[in-house]
PyMOL Python script that loads the backbone (N, CA, C, O; Angstrom):
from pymol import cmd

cmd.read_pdbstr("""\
ATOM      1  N   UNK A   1     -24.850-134.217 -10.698  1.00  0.00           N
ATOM      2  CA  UNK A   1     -24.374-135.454 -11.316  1.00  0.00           C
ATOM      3  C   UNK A   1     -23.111-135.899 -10.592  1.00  0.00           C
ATOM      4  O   UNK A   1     -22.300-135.003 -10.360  1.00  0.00           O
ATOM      5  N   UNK A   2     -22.796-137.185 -10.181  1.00  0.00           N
ATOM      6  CA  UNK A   2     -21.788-137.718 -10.159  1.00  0.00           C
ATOM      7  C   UNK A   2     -20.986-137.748 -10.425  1.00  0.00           C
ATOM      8  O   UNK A   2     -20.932-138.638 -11.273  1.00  0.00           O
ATOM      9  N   UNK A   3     -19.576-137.084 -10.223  1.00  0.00           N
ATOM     10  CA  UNK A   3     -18.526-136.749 -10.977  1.00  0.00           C
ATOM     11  C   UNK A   3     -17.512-137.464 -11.394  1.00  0.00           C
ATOM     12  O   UNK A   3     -16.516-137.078 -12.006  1.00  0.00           O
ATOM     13  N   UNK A   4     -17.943-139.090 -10.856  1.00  0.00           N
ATOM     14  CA  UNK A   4     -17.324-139.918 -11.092  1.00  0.00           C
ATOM     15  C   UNK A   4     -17.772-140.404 -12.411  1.00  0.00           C
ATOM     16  O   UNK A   4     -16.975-140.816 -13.254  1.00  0.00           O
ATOM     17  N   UNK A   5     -19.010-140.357 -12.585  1.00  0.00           N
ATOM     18  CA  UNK A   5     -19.676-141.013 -13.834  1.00  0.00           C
ATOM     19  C   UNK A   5     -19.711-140.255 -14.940  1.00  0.00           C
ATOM     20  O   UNK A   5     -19.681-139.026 -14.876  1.00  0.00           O
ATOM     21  N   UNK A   6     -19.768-140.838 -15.926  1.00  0.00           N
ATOM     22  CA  UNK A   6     -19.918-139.955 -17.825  1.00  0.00           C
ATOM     23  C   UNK A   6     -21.112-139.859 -18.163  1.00  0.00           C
ATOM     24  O   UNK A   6     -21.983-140.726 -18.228  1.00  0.00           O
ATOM     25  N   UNK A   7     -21.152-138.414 -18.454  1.00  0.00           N
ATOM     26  CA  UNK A   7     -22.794-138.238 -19.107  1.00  0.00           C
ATOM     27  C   UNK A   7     -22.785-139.368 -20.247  1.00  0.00           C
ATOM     28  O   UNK A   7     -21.922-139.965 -20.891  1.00  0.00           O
ATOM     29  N   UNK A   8     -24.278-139.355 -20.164  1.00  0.00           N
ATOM     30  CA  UNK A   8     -24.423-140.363 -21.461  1.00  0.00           C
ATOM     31  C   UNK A   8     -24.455-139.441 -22.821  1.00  0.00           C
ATOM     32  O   UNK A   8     -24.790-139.738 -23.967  1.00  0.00           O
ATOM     33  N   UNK A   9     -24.005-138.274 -22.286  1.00  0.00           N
ATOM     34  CA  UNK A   9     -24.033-137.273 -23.781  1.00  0.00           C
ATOM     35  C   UNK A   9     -23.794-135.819 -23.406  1.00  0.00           C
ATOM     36  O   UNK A   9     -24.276-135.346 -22.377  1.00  0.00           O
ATOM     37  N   UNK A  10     -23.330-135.382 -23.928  1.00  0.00           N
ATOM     38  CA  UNK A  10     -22.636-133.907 -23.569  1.00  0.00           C
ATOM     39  C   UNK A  10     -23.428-132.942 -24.654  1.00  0.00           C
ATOM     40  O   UNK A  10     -23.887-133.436 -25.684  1.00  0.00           O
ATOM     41  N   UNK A  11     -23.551-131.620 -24.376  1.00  0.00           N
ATOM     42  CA  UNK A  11     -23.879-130.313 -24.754  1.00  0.00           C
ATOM     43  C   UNK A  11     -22.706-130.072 -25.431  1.00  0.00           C
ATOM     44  O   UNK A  11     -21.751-129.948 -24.664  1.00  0.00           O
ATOM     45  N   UNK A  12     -22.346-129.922 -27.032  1.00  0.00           N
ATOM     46  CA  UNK A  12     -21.098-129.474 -27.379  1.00  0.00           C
ATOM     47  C   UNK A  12     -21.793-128.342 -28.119  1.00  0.00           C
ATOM     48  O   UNK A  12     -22.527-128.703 -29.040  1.00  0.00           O
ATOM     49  N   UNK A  13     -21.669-126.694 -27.822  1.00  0.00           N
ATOM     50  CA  UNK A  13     -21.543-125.429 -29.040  1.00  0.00           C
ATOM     51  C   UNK A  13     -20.803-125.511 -29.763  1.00  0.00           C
ATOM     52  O   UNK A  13     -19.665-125.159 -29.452  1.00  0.00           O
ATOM     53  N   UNK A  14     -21.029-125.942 -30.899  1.00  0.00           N
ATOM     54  CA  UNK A  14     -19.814-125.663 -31.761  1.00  0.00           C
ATOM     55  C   UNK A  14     -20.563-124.766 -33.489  1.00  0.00           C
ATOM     56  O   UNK A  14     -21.280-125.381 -34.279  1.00  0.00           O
ATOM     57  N   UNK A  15     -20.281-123.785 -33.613  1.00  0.00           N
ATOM     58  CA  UNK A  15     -20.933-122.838 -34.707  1.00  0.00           C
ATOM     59  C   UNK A  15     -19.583-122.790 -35.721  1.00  0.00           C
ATOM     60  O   UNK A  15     -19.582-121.888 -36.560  1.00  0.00           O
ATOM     61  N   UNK A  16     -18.800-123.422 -35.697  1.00  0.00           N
ATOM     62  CA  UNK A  16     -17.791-122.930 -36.476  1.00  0.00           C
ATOM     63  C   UNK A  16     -17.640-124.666 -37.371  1.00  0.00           C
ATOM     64  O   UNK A  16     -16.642-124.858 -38.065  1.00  0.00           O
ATOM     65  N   UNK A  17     -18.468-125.522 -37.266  1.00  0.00           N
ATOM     66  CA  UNK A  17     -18.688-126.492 -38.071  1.00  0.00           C
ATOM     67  C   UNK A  17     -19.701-126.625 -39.162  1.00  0.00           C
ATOM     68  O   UNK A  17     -20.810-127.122 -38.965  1.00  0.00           O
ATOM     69  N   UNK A  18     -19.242-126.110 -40.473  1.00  0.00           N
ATOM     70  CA  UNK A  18     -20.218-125.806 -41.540  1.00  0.00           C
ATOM     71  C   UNK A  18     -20.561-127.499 -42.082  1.00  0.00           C
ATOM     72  O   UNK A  18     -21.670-128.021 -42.191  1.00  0.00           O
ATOM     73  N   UNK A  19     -19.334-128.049 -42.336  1.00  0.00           N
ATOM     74  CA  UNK A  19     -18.944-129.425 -43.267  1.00  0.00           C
ATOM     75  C   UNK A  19     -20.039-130.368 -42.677  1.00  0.00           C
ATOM     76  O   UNK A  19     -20.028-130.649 -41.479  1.00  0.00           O
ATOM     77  N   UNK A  20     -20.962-130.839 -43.511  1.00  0.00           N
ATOM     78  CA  UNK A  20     -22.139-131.777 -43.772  1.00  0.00           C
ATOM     79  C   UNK A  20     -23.593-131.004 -43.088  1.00  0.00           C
ATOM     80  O   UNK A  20     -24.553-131.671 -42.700  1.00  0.00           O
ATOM     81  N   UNK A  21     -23.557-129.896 -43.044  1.00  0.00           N
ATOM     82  CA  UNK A  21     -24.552-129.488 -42.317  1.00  0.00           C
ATOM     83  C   UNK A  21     -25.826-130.204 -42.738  1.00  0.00           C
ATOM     84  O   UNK A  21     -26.696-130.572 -41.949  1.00  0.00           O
ATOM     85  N   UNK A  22     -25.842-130.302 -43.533  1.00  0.00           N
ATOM     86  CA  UNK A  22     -27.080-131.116 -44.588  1.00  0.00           C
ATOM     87  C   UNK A  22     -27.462-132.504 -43.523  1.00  0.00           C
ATOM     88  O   UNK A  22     -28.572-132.633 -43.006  1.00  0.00           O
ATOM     89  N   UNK A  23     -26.414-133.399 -43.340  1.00  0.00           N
ATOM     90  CA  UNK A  23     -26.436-134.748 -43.029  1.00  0.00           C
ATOM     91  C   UNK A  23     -26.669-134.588 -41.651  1.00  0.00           C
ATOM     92  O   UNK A  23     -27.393-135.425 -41.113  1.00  0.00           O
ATOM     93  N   UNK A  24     -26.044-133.381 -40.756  1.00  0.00           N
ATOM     94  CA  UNK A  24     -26.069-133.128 -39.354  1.00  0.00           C
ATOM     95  C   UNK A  24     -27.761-132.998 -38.977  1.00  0.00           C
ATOM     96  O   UNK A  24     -28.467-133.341 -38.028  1.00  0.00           O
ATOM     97  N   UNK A  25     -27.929-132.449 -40.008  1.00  0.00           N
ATOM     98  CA  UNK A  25     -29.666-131.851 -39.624  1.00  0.00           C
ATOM     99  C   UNK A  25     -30.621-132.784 -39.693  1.00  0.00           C
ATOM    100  O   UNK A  25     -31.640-132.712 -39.006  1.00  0.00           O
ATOM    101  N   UNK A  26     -30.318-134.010 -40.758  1.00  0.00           N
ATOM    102  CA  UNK A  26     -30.980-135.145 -41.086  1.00  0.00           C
ATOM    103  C   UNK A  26     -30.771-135.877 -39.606  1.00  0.00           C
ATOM    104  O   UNK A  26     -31.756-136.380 -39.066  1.00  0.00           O
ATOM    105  N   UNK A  27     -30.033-135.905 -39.241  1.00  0.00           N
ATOM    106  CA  UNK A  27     -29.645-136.268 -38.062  1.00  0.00           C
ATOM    107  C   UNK A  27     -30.384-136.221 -36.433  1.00  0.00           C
ATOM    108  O   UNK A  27     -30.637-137.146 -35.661  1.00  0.00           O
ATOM    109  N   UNK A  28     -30.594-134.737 -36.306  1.00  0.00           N
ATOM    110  CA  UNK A  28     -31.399-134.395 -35.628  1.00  0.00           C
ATOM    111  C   UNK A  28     -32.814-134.602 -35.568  1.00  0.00           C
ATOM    112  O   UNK A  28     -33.596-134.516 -34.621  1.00  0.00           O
ATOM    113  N   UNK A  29     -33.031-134.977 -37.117  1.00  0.00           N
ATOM    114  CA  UNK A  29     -34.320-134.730 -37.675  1.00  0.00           C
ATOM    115  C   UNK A  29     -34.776-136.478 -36.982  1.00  0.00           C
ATOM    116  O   UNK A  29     -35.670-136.908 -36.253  1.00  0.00           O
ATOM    117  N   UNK A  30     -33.805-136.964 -37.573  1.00  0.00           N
ATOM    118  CA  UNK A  30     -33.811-138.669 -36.744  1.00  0.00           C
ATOM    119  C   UNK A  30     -33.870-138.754 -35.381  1.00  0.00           C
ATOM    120  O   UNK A  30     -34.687-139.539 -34.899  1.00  0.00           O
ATOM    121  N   UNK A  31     -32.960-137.910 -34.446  1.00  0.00           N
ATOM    122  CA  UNK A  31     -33.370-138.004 -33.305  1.00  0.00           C
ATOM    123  C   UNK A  31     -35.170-137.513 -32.469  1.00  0.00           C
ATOM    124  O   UNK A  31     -35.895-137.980 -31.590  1.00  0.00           O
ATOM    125  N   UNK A  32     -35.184-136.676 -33.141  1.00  0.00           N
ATOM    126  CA  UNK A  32     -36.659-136.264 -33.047  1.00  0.00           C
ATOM    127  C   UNK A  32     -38.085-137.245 -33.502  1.00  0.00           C
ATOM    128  O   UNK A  32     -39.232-137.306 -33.059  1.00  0.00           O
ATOM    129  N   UNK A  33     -37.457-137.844 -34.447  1.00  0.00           N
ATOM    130  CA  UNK A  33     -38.699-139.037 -34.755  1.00  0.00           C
ATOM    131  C   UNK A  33     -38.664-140.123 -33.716  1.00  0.00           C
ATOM    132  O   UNK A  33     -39.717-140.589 -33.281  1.00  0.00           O
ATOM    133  N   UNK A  34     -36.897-140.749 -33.098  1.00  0.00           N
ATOM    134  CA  UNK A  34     -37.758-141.694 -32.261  1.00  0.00           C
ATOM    135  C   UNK A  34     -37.827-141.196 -31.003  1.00  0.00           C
ATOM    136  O   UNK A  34     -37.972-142.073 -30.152  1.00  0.00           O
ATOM    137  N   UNK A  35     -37.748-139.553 -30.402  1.00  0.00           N
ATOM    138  CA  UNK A  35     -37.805-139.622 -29.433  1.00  0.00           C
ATOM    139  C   UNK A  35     -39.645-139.434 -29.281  1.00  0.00           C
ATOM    140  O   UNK A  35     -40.249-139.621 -28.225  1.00  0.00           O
ATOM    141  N   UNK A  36     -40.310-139.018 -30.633  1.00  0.00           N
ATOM    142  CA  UNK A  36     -41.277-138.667 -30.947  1.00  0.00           C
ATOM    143  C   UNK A  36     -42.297-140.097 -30.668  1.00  0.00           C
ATOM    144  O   UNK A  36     -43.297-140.011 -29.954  1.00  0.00           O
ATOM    145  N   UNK A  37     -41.952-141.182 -31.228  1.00  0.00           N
ATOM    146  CA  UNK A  37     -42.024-142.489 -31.144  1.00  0.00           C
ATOM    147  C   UNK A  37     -41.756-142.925 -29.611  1.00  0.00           C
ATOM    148  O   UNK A  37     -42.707-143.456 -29.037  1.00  0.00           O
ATOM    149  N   UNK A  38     -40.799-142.788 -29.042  1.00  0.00           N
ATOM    150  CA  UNK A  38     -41.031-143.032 -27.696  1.00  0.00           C
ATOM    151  C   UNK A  38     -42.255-142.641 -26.616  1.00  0.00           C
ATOM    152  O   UNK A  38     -43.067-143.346 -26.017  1.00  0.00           O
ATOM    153  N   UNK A  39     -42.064-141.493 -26.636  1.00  0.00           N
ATOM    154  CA  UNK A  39     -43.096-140.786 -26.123  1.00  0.00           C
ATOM    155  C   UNK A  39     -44.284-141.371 -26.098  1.00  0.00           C
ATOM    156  O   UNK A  39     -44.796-141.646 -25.013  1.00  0.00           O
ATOM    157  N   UNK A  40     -45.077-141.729 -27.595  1.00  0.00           N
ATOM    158  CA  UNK A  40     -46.255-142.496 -27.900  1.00  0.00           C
ATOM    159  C   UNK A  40     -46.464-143.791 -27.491  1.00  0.00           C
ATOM    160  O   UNK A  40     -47.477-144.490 -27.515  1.00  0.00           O
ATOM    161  N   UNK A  41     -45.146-144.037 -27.043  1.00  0.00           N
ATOM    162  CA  UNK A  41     -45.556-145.836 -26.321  1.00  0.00           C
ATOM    163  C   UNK A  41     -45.721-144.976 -24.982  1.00  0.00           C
ATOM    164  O   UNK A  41     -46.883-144.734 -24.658  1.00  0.00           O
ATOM    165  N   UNK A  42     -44.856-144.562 -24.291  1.00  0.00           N
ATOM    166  CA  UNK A  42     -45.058-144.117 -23.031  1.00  0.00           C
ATOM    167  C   UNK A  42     -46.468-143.466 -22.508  1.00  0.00           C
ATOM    168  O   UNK A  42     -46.961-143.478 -21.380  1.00  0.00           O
ATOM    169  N   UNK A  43     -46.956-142.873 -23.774  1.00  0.00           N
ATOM    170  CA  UNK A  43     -48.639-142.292 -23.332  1.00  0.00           C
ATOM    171  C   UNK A  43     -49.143-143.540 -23.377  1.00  0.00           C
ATOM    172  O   UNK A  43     -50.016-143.768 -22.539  1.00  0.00           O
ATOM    173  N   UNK A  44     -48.826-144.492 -24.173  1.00  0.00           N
ATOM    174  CA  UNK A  44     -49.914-145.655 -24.529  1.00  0.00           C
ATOM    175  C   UNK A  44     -49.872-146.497 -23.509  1.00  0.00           C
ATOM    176  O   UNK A  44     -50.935-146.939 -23.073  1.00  0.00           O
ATOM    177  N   UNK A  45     -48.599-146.890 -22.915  1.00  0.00           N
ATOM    178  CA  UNK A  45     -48.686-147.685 -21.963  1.00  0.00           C
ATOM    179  C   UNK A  45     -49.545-147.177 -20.132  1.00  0.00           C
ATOM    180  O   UNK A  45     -49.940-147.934 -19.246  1.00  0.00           O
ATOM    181  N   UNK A  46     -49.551-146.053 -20.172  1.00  0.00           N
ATOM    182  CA  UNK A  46     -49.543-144.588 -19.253  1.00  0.00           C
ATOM    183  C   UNK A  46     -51.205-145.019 -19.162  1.00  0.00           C
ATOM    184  O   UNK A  46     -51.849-145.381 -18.177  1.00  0.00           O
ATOM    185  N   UNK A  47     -51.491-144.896 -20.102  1.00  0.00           N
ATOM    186  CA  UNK A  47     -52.838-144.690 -20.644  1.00  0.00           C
ATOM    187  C   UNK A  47     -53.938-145.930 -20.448  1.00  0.00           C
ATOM    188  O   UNK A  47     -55.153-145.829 -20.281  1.00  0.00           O
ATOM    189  N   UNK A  48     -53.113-147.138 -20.524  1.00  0.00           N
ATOM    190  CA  UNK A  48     -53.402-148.486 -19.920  1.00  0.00           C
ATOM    191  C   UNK A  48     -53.085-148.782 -18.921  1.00  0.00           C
ATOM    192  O   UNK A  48     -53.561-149.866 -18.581  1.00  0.00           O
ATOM    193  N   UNK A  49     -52.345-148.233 -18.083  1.00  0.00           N
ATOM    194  CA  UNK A  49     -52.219-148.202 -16.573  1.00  0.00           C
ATOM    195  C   UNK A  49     -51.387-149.271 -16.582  1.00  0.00           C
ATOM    196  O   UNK A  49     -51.520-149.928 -15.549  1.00  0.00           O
ATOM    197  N   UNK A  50     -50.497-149.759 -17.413  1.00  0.00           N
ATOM    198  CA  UNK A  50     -49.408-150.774 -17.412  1.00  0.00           C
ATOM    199  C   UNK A  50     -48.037-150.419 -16.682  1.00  0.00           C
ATOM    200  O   UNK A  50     -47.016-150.131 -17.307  1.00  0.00           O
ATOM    201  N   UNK A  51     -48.146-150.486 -14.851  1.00  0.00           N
ATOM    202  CA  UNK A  51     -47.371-150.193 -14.478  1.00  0.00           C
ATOM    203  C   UNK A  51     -45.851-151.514 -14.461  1.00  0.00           C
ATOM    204  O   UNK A  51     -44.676-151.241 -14.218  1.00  0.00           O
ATOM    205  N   UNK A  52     -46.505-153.072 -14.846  1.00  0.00           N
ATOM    206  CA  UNK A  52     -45.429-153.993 -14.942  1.00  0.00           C
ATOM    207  C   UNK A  52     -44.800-152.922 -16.260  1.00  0.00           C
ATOM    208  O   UNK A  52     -43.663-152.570 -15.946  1.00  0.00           O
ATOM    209  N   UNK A  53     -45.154-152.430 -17.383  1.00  0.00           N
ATOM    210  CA  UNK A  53     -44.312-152.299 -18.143  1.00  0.00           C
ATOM    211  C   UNK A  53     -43.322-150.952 -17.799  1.00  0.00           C
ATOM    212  O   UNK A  53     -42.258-150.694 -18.362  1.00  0.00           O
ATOM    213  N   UNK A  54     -43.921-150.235 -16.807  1.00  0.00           N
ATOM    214  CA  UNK A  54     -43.039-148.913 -16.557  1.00  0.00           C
ATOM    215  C   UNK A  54     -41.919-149.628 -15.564  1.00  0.00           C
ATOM    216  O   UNK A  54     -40.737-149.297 -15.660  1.00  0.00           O
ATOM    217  N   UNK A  55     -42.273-150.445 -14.779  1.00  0.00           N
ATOM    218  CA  UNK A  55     -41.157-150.957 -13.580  1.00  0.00           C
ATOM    219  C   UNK A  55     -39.813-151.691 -14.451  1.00  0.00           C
ATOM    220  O   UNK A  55     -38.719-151.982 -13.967  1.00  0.00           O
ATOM    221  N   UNK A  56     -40.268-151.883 -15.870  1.00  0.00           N
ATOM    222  CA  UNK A  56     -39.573-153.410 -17.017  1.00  0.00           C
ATOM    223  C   UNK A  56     -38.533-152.158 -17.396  1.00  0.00           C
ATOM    224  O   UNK A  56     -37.394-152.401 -16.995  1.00  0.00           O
ATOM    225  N   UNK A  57     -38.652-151.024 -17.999  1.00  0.00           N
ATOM    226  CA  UNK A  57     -37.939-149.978 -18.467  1.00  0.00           C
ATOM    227  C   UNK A  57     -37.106-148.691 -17.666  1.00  0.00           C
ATOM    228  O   UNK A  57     -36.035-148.163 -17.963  1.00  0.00           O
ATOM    229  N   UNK A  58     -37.944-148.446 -16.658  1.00  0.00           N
ATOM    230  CA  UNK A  58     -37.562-148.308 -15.570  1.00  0.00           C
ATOM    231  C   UNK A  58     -35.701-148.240 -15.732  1.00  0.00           C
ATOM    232  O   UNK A  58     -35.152-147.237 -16.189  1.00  0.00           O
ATOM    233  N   UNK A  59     -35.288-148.893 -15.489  1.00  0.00           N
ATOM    234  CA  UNK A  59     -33.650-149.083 -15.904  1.00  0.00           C
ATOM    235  C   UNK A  59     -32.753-147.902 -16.922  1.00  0.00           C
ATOM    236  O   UNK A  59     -31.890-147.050 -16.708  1.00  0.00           O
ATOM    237  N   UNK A  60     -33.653-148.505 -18.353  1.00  0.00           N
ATOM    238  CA  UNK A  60     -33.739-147.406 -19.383  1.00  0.00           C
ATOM    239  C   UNK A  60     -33.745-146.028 -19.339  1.00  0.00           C
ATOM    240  O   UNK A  60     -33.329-145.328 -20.262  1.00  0.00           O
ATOM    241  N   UNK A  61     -34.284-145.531 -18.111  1.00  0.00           N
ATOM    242  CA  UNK A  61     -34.121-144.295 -18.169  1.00  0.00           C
ATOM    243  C   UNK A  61     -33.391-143.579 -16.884  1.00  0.00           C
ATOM    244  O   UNK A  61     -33.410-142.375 -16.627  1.00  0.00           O
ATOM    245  N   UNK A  62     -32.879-144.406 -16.296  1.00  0.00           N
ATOM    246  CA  UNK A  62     -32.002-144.202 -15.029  1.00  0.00           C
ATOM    247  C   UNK A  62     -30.866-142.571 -15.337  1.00  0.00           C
ATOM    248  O   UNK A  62     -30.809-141.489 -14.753  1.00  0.00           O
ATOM    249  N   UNK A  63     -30.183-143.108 -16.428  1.00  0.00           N
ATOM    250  CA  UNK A  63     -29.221-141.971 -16.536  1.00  0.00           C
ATOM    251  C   UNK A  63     -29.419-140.590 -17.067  1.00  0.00           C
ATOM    252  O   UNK A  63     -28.654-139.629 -16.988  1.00  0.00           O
ATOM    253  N   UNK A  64     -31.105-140.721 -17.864  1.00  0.00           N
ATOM    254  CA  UNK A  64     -31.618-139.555 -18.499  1.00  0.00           C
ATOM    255  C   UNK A  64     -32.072-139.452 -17.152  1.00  0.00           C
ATOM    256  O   UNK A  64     -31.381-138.451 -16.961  1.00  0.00           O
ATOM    257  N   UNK A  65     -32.550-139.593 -16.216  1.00  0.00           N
ATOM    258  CA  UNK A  65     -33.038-139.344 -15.174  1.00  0.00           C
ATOM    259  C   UNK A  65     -31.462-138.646 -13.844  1.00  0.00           C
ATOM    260  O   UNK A  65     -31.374-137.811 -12.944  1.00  0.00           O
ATOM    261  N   UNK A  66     -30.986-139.164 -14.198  1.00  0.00           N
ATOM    262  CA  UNK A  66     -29.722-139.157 -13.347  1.00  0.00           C
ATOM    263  C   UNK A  66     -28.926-137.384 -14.045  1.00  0.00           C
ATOM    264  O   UNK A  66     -28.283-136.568 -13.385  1.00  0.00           O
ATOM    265  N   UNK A  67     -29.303-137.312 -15.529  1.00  0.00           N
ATOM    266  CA  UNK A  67     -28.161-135.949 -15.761  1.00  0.00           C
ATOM    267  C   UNK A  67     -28.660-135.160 -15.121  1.00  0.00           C
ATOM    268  O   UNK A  67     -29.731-135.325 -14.537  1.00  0.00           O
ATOM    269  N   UNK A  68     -27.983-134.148 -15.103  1.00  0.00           N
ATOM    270  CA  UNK A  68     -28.042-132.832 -14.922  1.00  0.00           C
ATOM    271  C   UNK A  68     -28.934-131.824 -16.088  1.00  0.00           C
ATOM    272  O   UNK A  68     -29.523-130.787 -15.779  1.00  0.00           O
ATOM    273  N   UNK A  69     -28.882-132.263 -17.123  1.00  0.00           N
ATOM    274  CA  UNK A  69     -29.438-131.402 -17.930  1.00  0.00           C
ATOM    275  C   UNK A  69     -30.958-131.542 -18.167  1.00  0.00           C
ATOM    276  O   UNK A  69     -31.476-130.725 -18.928  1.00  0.00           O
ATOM    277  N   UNK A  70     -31.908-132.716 -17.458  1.00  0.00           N
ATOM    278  CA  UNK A  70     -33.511-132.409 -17.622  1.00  0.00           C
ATOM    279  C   UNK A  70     -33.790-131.765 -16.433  1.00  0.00           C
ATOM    280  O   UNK A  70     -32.913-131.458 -15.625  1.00  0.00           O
ATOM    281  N   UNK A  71     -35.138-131.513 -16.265  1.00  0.00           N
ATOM    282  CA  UNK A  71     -35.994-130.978 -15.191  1.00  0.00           C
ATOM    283  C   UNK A  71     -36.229-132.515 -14.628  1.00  0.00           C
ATOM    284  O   UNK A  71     -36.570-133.614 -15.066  1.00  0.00           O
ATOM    285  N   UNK A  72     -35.762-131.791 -13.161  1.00  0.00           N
ATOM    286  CA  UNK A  72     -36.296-132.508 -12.207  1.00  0.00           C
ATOM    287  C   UNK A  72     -38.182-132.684 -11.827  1.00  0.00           C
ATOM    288  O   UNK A  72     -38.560-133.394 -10.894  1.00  0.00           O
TER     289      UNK A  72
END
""", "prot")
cmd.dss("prot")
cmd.show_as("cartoon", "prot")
cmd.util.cbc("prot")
cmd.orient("prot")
C-alpha cells in the first residue's frame, strides 16, 4: 500500500472493550448483510455477462482492491 494514502479502514484488536457489545455485534451483523447483498448483484451481473456494468463500478472498488489486507 501506498504510504502516502489512508486505508479506507484499519484492523483495530481491541478485547478490552466490553461497553455495547450487544450494539457492536448488531453491527457486524449489518456489515455482513450488505456485503452479502453485494456479492448477489455481482454474481448477477457476472452471470449476464454485463461487462458495461463491471467497467461503471469498477472505481468502487479501486481501494478494496488497492489495500493490503485482501488476496491478491
Amino acid at each position: 500500500m501506498d504510504n502516502n494514502k489512508t486505508a479506507p479502514f484499519a484492523i483495530i484488536n481491541s478485547m478490552s472493550d466490553d461497553d455495547g457489545d450487544d450494539q457492536k455485534m448488531q453491527l457486524f451483523k449489518g456489515y455482513k448483510l450488505i456485503l452479502c447483498q453485494a456479492l448477489k448483484i455481482v454474481e448477477e451481473q457476472e452471470n449476464i455477462g454485463n461487462k458495461r456494468w463491471a467497467q461503471a463500478v469498477q472505481t468502487s472498488f479501486k481501494e478494496l482492491k488497492r489495500s493490503d489486507l485482501f488476496c491478491k
